[in-house]
Every structure is written in structure tokens, then in C-alpha cells.
C-alpha positions as CSV (number, residue, x, y, z in Angstrom):
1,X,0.0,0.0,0.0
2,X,1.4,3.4,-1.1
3,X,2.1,6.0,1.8
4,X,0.5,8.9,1.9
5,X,2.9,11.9,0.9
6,X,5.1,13.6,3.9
7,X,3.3,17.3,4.1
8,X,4.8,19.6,6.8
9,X,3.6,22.8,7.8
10,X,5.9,25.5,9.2
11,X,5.4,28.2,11.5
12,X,7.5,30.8,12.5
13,X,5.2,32.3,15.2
14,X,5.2,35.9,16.3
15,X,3.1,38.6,17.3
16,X,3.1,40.6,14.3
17,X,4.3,38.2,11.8
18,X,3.8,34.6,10.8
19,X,6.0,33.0,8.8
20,X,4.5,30.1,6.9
21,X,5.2,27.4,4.9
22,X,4.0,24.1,3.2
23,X,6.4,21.3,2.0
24,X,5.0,18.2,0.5
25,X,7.6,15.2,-0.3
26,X,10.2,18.0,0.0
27,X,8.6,20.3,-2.5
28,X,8.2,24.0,-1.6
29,X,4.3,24.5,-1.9
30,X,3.3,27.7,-0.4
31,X,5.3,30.3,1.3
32,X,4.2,33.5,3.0
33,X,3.9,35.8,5.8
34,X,0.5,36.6,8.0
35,X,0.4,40.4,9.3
36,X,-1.6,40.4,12.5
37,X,-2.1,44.1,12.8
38,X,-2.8,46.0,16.1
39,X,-1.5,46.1,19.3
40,X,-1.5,43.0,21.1
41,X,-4.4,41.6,23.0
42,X,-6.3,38.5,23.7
43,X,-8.5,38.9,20.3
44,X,-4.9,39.5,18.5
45,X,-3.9,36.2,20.2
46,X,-7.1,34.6,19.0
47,X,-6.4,35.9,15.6
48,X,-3.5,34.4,14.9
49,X,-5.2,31.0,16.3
50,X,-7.6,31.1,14.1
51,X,-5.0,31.7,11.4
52,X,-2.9,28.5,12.4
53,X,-5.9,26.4,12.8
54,X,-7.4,27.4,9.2
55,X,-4.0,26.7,7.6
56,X,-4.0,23.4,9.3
57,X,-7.5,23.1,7.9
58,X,-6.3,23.7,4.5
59,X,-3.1,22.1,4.4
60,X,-3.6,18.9,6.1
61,X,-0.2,18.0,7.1
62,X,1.0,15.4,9.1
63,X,3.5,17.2,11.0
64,X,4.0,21.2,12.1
65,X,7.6,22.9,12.5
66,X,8.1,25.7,14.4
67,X,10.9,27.8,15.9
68,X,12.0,27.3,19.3
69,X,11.6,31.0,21.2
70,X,15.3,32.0,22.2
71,X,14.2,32.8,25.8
72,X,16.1,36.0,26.3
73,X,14.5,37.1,23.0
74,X,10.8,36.3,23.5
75,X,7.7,38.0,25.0
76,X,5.3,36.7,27.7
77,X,3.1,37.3,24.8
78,X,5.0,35.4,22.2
79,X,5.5,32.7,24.8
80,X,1.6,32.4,26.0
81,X,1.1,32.8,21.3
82,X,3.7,29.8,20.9
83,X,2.3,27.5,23.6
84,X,-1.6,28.1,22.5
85,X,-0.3,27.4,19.5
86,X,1.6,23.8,21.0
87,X,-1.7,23.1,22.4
88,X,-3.3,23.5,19.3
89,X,-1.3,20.9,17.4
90,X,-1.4,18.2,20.0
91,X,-4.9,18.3,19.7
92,X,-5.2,17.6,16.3
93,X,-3.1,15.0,17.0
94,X,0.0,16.2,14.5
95,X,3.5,15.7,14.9
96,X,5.4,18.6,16.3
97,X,9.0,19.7,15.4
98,X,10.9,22.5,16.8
99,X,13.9,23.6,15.7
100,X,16.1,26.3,17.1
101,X,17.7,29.1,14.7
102,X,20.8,27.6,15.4
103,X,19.6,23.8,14.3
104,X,18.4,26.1,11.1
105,X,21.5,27.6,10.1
106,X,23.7,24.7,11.0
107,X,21.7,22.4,8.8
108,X,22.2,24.8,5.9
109,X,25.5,25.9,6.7
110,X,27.5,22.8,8.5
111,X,30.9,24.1,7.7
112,X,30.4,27.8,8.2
113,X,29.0,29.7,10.7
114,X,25.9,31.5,9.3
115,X,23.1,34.4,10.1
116,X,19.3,35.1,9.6
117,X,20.1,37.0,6.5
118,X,22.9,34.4,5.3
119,X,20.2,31.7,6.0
120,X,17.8,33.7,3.4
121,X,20.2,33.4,1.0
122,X,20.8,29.6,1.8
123,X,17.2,29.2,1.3
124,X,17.0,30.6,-1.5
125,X,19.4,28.7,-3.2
126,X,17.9,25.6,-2.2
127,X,14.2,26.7,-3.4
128,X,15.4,29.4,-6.2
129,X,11.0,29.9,-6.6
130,X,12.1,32.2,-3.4
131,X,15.0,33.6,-5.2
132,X,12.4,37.1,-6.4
133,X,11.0,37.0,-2.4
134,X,14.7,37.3,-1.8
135,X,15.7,40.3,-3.8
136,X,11.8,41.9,-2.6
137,X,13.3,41.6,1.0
138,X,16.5,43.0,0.0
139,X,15.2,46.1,-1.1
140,X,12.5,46.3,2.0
141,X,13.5,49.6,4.5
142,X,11.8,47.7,7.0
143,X,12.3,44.0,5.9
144,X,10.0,41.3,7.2
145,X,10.2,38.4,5.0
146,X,13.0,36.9,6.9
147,X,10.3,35.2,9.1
148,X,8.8,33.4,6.0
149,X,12.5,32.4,4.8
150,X,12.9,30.8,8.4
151,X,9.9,29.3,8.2
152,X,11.0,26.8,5.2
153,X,14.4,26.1,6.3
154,X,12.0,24.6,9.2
155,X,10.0,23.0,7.0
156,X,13.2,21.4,5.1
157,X,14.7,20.6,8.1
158,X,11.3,18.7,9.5
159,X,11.5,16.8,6.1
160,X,14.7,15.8,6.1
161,X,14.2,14.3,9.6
162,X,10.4,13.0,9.4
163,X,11.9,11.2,6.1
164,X,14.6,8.9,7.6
């Protein structure tokens, strides 16, 4: 009996911005970042629920990436977002990955130590359909996309070890 195809969704959680992506079989499928606008409150946090549960909706994946929070770096409100969102996953009974940014660039980058920008770059290479998201970011006074570019490196990285 065939097995059904490996889908992974990523999430690169935040209060603002959601980094998202969709790999099936190892195949970039969708890529993009939510804007949550406003200032931060409990219908903001249910927002962005509702946006995570619709895309697991949609997607149907087996498994869901997400960053780990670097705890000097993260919010009460990102924490409280990230574990609603933990929450969320376990009970739709979906495999959960998290992957530090570390674990991300290291994967990309073994031999060379790397950065969130570098990382974009490594990502793109790997999926050149981002390569145009790349250059958009680039030119960005206030660039933003990094959080979707972070979002497939988890999704590759899942893949990679959901697949052996």
C-alpha cells in the first residue's frame, strides 16, 4: 500500500508576523507571511489562532515545525502565542518539530558559521521559486520576510528528519 505523501507545515510564530510554509515530499508549496495588525491583546492572540488552525485546515499536514523561542528574546506574549499554538497541534493529533535558529543555520550551513540574512540566502538557493522573495526583502526599508524564509528552512529541516 502506497504511503501517503510527507506534508509539513511551518510556522514561524510571532506577534506581528507569521511565517508560513508548506512542503509536501520535500517540495516547496506555499510560502508567506500573515500580518496580524494592532496592538497585542487576547482577540490579536485569537487571531492568529484562528490563522494556524485554518491553515492546518487547509493544508492537512502530518507534522507542524516551528521555531523554538530563544528565551532572552521572547515575550510573555510570544510565549503564551507559541504555547496556544503547541496546544493547538497536539490536539489535532499532529507531529510537532521545533527547531532552534541555530539547528536552522547549521543544517544549511554545516561548515560555516551562518546568520538570519545568510540563511535567506541559503534558502533561496535551495528553493530558487524564493530567489524574487529574496531580492523583494532586500530592497525592504523595513524588511519582514525573513520570518517566512525561516519558516521553510524549518519545513526542510522537519523533512529531512520525518523522512529517515
Amino acid at each position: 500500500m502506497p504511503r501517503t505523501p510527507l506534508k509539513i507545515l511551518a510556522i514561524n510564530p510571532g506577534t506581528r508576523y507569521l511565517g508560513i510554509a508548506l512542503l509536501e515530499e520535500g517540495e516547496l508549496l506555499d510560502w508567506e507571511v500573515k500580518v496580524v495588525k494592532g496592538k497585542w491583546s487576547k482577540r490579536k492572540q485569537e487571531k492568529v489562532i484562528s490563522i494556524v488552525s485554518e491553515l492546518i485546515e487547509q493544508f492537512r499536514p502530518e507534522a507542524v515545525a516551528m521555531k523554538k523561542l530563544h528565551p532572552s528574546r521572547a515575550s510573555r506574549n510570544l510565549t503564551r502565542l507559541v504555547d496556544r499554538i503547541v496546544g493547538l497541534v497536539r490536539k489535532k493529533n499532529l507531529k510537532l518539530c521545533c527547531y532552534s535558529i541555530g539547528e536552522l543555520e547549521s543544517f544549511f550551513s554545516p561548515h560555516e558559521k551562518t546568520n538570519r540574512h545568510k540563511l535567506g540566502d541559503l534558502v533561496a538557493s535551495a528553493y530558487p521559486v524564493l530567489c524574487h522573495e529574496l531580492e523583494k526583502e532586500r530592497s525592504l526599508k523595513n524588511p519582514y520576510r525573513i520570518r517566512m524564509f525561516e519558516a521553510v528552512a524549518l519545513a526542510a529541516v522537519c523533512f529531512r528528519q520525518l523522512e529517515r
